[in-house]
Structure formats: C-alpha cells, structure tokens
C-alpha positions as CSV (number, residue, x, y, z in Angstrom):
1,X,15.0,-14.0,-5.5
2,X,13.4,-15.8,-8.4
3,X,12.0,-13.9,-11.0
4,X,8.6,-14.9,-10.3
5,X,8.6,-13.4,-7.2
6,X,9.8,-9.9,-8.7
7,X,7.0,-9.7,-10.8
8,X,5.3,-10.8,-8.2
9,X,6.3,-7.5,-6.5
10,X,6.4,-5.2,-9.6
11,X,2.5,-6.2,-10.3
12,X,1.4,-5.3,-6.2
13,X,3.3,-2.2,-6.7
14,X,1.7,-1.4,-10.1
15,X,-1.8,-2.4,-9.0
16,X,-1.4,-0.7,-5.5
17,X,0.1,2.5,-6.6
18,X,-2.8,2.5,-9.4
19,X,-5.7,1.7,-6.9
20,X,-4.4,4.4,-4.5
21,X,-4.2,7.0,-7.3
22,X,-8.1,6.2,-7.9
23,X,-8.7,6.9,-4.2
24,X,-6.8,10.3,-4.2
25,X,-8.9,11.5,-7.1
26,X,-12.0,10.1,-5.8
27,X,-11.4,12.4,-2.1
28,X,-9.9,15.5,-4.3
29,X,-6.2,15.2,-4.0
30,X,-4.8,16.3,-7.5
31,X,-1.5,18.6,-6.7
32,X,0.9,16.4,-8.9
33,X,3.3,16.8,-6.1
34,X,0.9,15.1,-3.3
35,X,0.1,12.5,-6.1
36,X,3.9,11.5,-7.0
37,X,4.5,11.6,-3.1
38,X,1.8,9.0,-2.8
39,X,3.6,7.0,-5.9
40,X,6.6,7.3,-3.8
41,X,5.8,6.8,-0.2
42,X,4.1,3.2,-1.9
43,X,7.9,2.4,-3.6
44,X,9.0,2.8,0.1
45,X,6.2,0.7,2.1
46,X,5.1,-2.1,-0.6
47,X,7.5,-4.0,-1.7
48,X,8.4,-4.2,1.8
49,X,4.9,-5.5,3.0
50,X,4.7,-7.7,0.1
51,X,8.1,-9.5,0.8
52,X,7.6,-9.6,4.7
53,X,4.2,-11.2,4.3
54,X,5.7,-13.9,2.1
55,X,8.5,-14.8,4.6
56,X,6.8,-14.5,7.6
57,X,4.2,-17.1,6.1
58,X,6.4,-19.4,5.1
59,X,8.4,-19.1,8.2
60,X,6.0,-19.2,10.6
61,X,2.2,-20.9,11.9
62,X,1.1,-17.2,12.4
63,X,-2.3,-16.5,11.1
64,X,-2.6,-14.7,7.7
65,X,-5.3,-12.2,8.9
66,X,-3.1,-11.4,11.6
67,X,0.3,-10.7,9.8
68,X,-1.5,-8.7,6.9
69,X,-2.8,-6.8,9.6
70,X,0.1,-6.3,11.4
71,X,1.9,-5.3,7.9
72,X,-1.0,-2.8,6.5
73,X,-1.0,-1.3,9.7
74,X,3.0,0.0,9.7
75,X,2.2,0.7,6.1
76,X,-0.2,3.0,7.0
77,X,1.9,4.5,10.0
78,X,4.8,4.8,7.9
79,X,2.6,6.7,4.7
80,X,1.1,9.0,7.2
81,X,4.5,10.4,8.8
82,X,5.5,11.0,4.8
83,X,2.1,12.6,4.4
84,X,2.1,14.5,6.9
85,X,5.6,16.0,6.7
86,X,5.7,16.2,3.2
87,X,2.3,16.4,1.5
88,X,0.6,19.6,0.4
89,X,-3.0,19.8,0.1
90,X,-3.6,16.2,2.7
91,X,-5.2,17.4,5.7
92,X,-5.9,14.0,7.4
93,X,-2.6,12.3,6.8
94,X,-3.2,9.1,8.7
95,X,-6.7,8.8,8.2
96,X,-6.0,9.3,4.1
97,X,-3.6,6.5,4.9
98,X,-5.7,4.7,6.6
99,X,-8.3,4.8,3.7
100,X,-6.0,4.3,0.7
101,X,-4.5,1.1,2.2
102,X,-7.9,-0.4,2.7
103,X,-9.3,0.7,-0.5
104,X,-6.3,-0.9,-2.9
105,X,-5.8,-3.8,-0.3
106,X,-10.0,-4.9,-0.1
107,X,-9.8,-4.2,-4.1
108,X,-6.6,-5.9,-4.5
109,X,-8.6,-9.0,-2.4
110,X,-11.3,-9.1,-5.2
111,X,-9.3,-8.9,-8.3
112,X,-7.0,-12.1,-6.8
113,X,-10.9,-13.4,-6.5
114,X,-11.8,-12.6,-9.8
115,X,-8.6,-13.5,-11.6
C-alpha cells in the first residue's frame, strides 16, 4: 500500500472520528465510555469503507453514489449492532448511527470542496 494512501486513511479516520465526536456532543452523549466506543466502532468500520470504496472504483464501472451508499450504509449497520450491545447512555443505536455517518460524511463532502 503506498504511503499516500495511508495517510490517506489516517486523515478520513482523524476527520471522521472528530466530526462524529461533534455530533455526539451536539445530541448529549458525553459518558467517556459511549464516546471512546464511538472512537472505536469508527477504527473498525472506516478504514474499511475508505479502502473498499477506492478498489471497488478502480475496479469497477459502478456508480460512485451508489458504492458510497452501499458502504455508509453497512457502516452504519455495523456501528449500530456495537451501539447497541455495547453503548451506555445511546437509546437509538441505529438511528445515532444513521445520523453520525451522515453528519461527518455530508461535512467530510464540503471540506474536500473547500480544500
């Protein structure tokens, strides 16, 4: 894997794991333990989605819409089995999920824009 590419994966870590954070303060969710199981359950399912979306657009005609889609959308199944089972003071798991991902991935969009 060429270095570029790991930082390329270290910086969507970094910027998602930050981003999410935001969004967990934002709705209330302070227990350190729910906030380093977010940190963690994003170490799991990032890189992952990052990697994944790379190959399978260089592999493949598919749309880009469509595998990001496909991609957020185990991301966010995978997070909310993690929240669920594990978290402390999440009462809507998937929907938290659900609103995390879209939060850091419709930010993450507009700082690519921006920078």
């Amino acid at each position: 894997m060429p270095i570029d590419f790991a930082w390329t994966l270290l910086i969507s870590l970094s910027v998602t794991v930050a981003l999410e954070l935001a969004f967990s303060l934002i709705f209330r969710i302070r227990r350190k333990s729910d906030l380093l199981l977010l940190v963690i359950v994003n170490v799991i399912t990032n890189p992952p989605v990052v990697l994944l979306n790379y190959l399978i657009l260089q592999r493949t005609e598919l749309p880009q819409m469509l595998v990001a889609a496909l991609l957020e959308a185990s991301a966010v199944l995978i997070e909310g089995v993690y929240y669920r089972r594990y978290s402390e003071n999440i009462r809507r798991p998937f929907l938290f999920s659900f609103g995390a991902n879209a939060f850091s991935y419709i930010l993450g969009l507009l700082l690519t824009i921006i920078i």
